[in-house]
N, C-alpha and C positions, 0 to 999 in steps of 0.2 A: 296398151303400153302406159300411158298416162296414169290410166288405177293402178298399173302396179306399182309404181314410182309413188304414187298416194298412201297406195297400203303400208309401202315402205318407210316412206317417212313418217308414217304415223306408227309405227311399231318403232323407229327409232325415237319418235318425241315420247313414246310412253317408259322405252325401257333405259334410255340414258339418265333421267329423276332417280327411276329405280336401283341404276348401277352406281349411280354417284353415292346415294343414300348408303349401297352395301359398302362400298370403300370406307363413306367416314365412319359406318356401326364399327368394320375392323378396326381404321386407325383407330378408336377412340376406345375399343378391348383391345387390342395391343397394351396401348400406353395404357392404361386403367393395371392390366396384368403386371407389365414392369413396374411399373410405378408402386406397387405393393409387394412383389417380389425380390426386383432387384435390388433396392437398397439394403434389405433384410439378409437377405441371402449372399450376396455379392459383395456388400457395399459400396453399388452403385450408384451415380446421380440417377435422378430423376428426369425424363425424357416428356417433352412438348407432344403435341400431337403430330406434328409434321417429320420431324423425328420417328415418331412410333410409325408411320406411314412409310418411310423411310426403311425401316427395321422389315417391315410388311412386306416390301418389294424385295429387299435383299436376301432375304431368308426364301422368297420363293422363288428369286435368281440360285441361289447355292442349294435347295435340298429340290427344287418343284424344277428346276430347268424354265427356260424362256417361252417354249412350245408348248402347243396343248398334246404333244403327240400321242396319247392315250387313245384317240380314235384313229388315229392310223393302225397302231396294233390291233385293234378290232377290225377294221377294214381288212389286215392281211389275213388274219385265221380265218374271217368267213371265208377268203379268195381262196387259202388253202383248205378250207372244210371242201369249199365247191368244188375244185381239182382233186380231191381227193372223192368224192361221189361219184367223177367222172371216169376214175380209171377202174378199168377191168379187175376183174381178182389177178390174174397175171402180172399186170403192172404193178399192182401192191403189193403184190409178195417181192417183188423183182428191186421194187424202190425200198421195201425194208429190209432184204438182204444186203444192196449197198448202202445203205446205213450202220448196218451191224460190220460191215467190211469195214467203212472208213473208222467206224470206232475202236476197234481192235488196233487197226496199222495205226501209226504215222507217217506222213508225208516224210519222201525223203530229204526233201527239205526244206525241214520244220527248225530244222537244228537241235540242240541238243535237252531235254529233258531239264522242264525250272526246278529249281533246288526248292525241297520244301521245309519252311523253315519252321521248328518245334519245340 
């Protein structure tokens, strides 16, 4: 118990150096990028580093989301690859004809068909 607690914190004393290091190379290509871009193009001020680290976090709040949940979706399709290796030819014919069902119908209530706009 103790080594593992050891191995632990020596894998976190080696890679927190390393993570910090990766933050400031971004903040400092961020702001490097704006700072030659946006005035040009935008004609925006010019942004600090703390700033462009700033810009770094919000841009991966609005387009990346807060989770890493990209390994969760991997986690489900291997769960569904496995249940799907588990069922009989029967079951898989049976689970892709109700699929082909629901996708034809609608629920009846779904309510009414969205307008699509052109």
């Amino acid at each position: 118990m103790l080594k593992k607690r050891l191995r632990r914190g020596m894998k976190i004393a080696l890679l927190a150096p390393v993570g910090l290091a990766a933050v400031a190379l971004f903040g400092f290509i961020v702001m490097s990028l704006w700072n030659w871009l946006a005035p040009a193009v935008f004609d925006a001020g010019r942004v600090t580093f703390w700033q462009a680290l700033g810009l770094l976090i919000l841009s991966r709040i609005l387009v990346g989301g807060l989770g890493g949940g990209h390994g969760d979706d991997k986690h489900r399709r291997r769960g569904m690859m496995e249940q799907w290796e588990r069922m009989t030819p029967e079951e898989r014919e049976r689970f892709r004809r109700g699929l082909s069902e629901k996708s034809e119908h609608r629920a009846p209530d779904a309510g009414p068909e969205p307008a699509v706009n052109g």
